[in-house]
N, C-alpha and C positions, 0 to 999 in steps of 0.2 A: 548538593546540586541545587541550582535555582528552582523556585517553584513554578516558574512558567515553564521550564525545558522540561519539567519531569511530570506537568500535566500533558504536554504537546505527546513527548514518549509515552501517555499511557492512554492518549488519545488515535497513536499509532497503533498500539495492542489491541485499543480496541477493533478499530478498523481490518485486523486483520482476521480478530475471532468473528467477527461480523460475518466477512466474505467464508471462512471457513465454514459458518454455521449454515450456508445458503446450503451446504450440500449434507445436509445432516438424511434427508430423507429421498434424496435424488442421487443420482452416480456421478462421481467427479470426472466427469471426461468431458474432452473435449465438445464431441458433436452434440450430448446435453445442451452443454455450456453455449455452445454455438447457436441453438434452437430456441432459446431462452432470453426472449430480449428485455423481461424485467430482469433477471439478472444479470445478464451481459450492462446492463446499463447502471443495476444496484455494487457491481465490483469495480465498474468504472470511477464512481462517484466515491468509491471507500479508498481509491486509490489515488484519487482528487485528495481527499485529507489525509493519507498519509503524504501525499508532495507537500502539500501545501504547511504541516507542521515540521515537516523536516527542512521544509526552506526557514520556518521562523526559526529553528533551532540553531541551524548552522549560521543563523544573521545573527542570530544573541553570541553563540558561544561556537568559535571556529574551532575548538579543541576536543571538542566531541566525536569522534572519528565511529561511523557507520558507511560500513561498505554502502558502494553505488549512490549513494545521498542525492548525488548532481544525477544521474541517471533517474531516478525515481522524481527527482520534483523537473528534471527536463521532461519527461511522461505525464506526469499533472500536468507541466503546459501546453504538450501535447493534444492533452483529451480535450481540456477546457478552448485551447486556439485553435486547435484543428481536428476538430471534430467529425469530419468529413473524412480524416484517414488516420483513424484508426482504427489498427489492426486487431482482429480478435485473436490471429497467432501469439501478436506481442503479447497483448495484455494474458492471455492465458499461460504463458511463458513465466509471466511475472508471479502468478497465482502458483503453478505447480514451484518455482527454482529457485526465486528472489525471496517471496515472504516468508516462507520457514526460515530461513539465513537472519531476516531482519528481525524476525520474533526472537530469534533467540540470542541476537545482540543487544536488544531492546531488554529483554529480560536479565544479562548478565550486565548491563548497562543501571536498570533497577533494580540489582541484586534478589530477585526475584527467583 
């Protein structure tokens, strides 16, 4: 695997142990989540780089097959263009459904 795709993927992992780690000492729910605008705004922005490296990935190498990819980096353009509407349902959507699925293709992605 190239070195830049399999830094950008372990810049992904990061990003999602990042957001996982917000809830290490607080409860994962929603209306926490909701009340919380350093993190509402700290899972925004981890979600910003994972779009944004899975757009460089799929520009380097179209053969790399991760669910949702164009859904995740059309959300990164989302946050960063339209900031003004976004949804804390979505994004919270993405946190509990989408990134455990992506961690663990990212993982079996880096044999990890």
């Amino acid at each position: 695997m190239n070195h830049e795709i399999k830094a950008w993927l372990f810049d992904i992992l990061n990003a999602i142990m990042e957001i996982d780690s917000f809830f290490i000492d607080i409860p994962k729910d929603f209306s926490t989540y909701q009340k919380d605008l350093r993190t509402r705004r700290a899972i925004e922005r981890n979600i910003e780089i994972i779009g944004e490296a899975l757009n460089r990935i799929t520009s380097k190498d179209n053969s790399i097959q991760i669910s949702n990819a164009r859904k995740i980096v059309d959300t990164r353009n989302r946050i960063i263009h339209g900031y003004d509407s976004v949804s804390d349902e979505i994004i919270w959507g993405i946190v509990l459904n989408h990134l455990p699925i992506l961690q663990t293709e990212l993982s079996e992605l880096l044999g990890e």
